[in-house]
C-alpha positions in Angstrom: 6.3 11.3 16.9 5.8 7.4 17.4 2.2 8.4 18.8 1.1 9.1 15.8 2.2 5.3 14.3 -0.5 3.2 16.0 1.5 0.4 13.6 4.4 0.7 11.8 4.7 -2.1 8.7 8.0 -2.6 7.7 7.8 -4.1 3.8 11.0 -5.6 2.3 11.0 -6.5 -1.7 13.2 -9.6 -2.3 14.4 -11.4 -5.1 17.6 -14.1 -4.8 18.9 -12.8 -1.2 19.3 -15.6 0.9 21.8 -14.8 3.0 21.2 -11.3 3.4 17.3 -12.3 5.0 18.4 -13.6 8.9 20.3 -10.8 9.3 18.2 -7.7 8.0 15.6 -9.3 10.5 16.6 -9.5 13.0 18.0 -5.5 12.7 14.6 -4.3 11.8 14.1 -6.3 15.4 16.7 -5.0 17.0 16.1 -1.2 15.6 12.3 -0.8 16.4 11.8 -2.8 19.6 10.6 -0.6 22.6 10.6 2.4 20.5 7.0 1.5 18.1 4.4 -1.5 17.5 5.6 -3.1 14.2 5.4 -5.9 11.7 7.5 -7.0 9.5 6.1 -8.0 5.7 8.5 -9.9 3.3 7.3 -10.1 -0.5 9.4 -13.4 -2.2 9.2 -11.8 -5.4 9.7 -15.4 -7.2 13.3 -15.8 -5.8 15.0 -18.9 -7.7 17.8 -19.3 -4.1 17.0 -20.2 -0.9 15.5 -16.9 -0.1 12.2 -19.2 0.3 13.6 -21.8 2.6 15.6 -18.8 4.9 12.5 -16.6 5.4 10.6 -20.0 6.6 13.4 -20.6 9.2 12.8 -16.7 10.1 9.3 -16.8 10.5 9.6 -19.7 13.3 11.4 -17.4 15.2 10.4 -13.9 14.5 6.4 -14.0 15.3 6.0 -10.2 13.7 7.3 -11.6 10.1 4.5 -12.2 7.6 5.5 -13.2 4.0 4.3 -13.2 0.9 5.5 -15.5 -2.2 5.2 -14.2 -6.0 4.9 -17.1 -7.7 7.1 -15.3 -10.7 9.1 -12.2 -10.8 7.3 -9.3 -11.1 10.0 -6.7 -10.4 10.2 -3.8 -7.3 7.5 -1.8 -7.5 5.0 -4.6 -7.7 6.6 -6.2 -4.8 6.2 -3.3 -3.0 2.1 -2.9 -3.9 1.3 -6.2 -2.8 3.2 -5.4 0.8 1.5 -2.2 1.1 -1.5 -3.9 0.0 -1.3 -6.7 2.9 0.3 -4.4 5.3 -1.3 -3.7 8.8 -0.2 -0.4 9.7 -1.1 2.8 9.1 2.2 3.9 7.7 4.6 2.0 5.7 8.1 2.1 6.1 9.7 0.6 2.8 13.7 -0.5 2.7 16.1 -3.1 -0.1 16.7 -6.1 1.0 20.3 -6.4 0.1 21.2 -5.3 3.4 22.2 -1.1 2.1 19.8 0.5 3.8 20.4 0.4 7.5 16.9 0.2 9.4 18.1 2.3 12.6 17.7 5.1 10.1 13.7 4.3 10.5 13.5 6.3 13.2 15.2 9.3 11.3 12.1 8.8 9.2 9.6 8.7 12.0 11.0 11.9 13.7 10.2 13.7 10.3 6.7 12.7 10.4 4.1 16.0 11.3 0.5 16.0 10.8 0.8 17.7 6.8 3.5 15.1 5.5 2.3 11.9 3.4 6.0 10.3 2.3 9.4 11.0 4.3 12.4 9.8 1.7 15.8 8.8 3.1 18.5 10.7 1.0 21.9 8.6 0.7 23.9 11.6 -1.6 27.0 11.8 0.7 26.9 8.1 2.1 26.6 6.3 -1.5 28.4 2.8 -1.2 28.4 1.9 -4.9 30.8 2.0 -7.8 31.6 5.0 -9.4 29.5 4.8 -12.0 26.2 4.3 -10.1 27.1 7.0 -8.3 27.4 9.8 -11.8 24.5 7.9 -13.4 22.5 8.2 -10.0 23.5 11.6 -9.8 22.9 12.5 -13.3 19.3 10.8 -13.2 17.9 12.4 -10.2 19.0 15.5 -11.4 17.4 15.4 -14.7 14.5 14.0 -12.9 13.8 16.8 -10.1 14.2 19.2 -12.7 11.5 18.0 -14.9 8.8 16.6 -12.2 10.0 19.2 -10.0 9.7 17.3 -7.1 12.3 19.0 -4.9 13.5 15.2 -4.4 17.6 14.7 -3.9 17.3 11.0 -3.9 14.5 9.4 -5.6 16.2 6.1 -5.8 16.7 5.0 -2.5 14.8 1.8 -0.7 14.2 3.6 2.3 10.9 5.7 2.3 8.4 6.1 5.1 4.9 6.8 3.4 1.0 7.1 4.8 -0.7 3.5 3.8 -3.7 5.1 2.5 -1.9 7.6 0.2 0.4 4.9 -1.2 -3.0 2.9 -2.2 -4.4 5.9 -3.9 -1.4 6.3 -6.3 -1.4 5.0 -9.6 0.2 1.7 -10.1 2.7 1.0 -13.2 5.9 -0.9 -13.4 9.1 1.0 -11.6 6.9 3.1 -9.8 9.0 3.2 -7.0 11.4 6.0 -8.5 8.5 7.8 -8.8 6.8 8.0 -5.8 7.4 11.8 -4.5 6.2 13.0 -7.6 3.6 10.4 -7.6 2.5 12.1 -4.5 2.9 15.8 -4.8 0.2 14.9 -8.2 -1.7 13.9 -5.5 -1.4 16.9 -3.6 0.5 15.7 -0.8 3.9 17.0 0.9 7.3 15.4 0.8 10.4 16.0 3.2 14.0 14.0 2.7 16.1 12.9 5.5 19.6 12.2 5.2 20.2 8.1 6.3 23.5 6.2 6.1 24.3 3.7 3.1 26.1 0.2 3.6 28.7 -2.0 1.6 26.2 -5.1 0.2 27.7 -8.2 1.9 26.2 -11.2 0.1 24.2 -11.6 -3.2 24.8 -9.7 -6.2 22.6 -6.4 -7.4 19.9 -7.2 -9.6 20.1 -3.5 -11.6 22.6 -2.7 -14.3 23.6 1.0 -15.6 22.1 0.3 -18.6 19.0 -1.1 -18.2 18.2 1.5 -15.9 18.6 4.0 -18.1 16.6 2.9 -20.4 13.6 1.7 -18.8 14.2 5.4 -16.8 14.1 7.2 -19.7 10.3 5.6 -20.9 8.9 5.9 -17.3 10.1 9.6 -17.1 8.1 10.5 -20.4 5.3 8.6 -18.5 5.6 10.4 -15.5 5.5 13.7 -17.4 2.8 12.8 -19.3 0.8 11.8 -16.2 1.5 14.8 -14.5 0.4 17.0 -17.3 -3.1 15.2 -17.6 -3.7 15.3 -13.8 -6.1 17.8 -12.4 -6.4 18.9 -8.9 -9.9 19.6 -7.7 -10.3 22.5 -5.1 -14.0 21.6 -3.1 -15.8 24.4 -2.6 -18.6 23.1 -1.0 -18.8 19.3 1.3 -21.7 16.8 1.4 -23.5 16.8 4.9 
C-alpha cells in the first residue's frame, strides 16, 4: 500500500527524553528505509534535559530529521498539531517518544491503509508493558469511552496512529486531543480501523502521566467530547458547484 504514501512524516512529541532520542532515530531509520519516502519531525515540547542538545547531535547525522522547539510546555496534543502542522507528507504517522512504541509496527499501519480509511490506530491490549494499575485504569477508561463516543476504538491511548494529514488539520483542536482522535474523526465522517502493534519496557526517562491526573482531566475532556459530538451536524450535499 506504500504507493499510495507519496511521503510518509513520522512526528514524535517530546518532553525531558534525552536518552531515549539517538536511539528511536535511528529505528524509525532503520524501520522505513527501502520500504517508503519519509521524514522524521521532532517537536521539543520545552524539554528542561538535554533532549535539546541530543536532537542537535541527531540532526548532523540524520538529514531526514527536522525539529521543532516549544519554547514552554504545552502538553501532547499540541505537540502533536504543530508536527502535523509542519509535516511534509501526506499522511502522518504519529508514535511516544519514550521508546514503547516500536516503529517497525509502522508498516502494520501502512498495510491497513485502503482508499475509504482516514486514521489507522495501533491497539497495544495484549502487549501492555506497564504497571498493573495503568493497565485496569487503561482498560477501564477506554471502555467507558467507546461505550459513550461509540467509536468502536480498543485502544484510544496509544502513541502510535497513522492518520491522513488533511483530515488531522480539519479536526478541532483542544488540549488532550490526542485520546480523542477516532471519535474526533468518525464526527467528521471519516472511517477508523485498529491494528494490533507490540508494546516495549521504557528504558530511560521517567513517564510524564500519573493515574490520577489522567483521570481527571479524562473525565472533563469526555463530557467535552460528548458534548461536541452532540452539537455536530453532518451535511449530506445534494447538489455540487460546477
Amino acid at each position: 500500500m506504500t504507493n499510495l504514501i507519496h511521503l510518509l512524516s513520522v512526528v514524535v512529541p517530546v518532553h525531558n527524553e534525552a536518552e531515549n532520542i539517538a536511539p528511536l532515530i535511528q529505528e524509525i531509520e532503520d524501520a522505513l528505509s527501502d520500504f517508503v519516502a519519509f521524514e522524521i519531525v521532532y517537536v521539543n515540547d520545552g524539554s528542561k534535559d538535554d533532549t535539546k542538545k541530543r536532537l542537535a547531535e541527531a540532526k548532523a547525522r540524520h538529514t531526514k530529521l527536522r525539529v521543532i522547539t516549544h519554547a514552554h510546555s504545552c502538553g501532547q496534543s499540541t505537540a502533536v498539531r504543530t508536527g502535523i502542522q509542519a509535516a511534509r507528507g501526506d499522511w502522518v504517522a504519529t508514535l511516544d517518544g519514550d521508546g514503547q512504541n516500536d516503529p517497525a509496527d509502522i508498516k502494520k499501519l501502512i498495510a491497513a491503509i485502503d482508499n475509504g480509511v482516514d486514521l489507522i490506530g495501533g491497539n497495544r491490549r495484549h502487549s501492555r508493558r506497564d504497571t498493573w494499575i495503568k493497565r485496569i485504569s487503561s482498560v477501564i477508561a477506554n471502555t467507558v469511552r467507546s461505550k459513550l463516543l461509540r467509536d468502536s476504538t480498543p485502544d484510544t491511548g496509544c502513541g502510535l496512529k497513522l492518520i491522513r494529514r488533511e483530515v488531522f488539520l480539519d479536526l478541532p483542536y483542544f488540549d488532550h486531543m490526542h485520546r480523542f482522535l477516532p471519535a474526533l474523526v468518525q464526527r467528521r465522517g471519516g472511517r477508523v480501523v485498529s491494528v494490533p502493534v507490540s508494546h516495549r519496557d521504557r528504558e530511560h526517562g521517567q513517564s510524564k502521566y500519573g493515574t490520577i491526573d489522567r483521570l481527571l482531566v479524562g473525565i472533563v475532556d469526555l463530557l467535552g467530547m460528548l458534548w461536541l459530538i452532540k452539537r455536530s451536524k453532518r451535511p449530506v450535499i445534494s447538489e455540487e458547484l460546477t
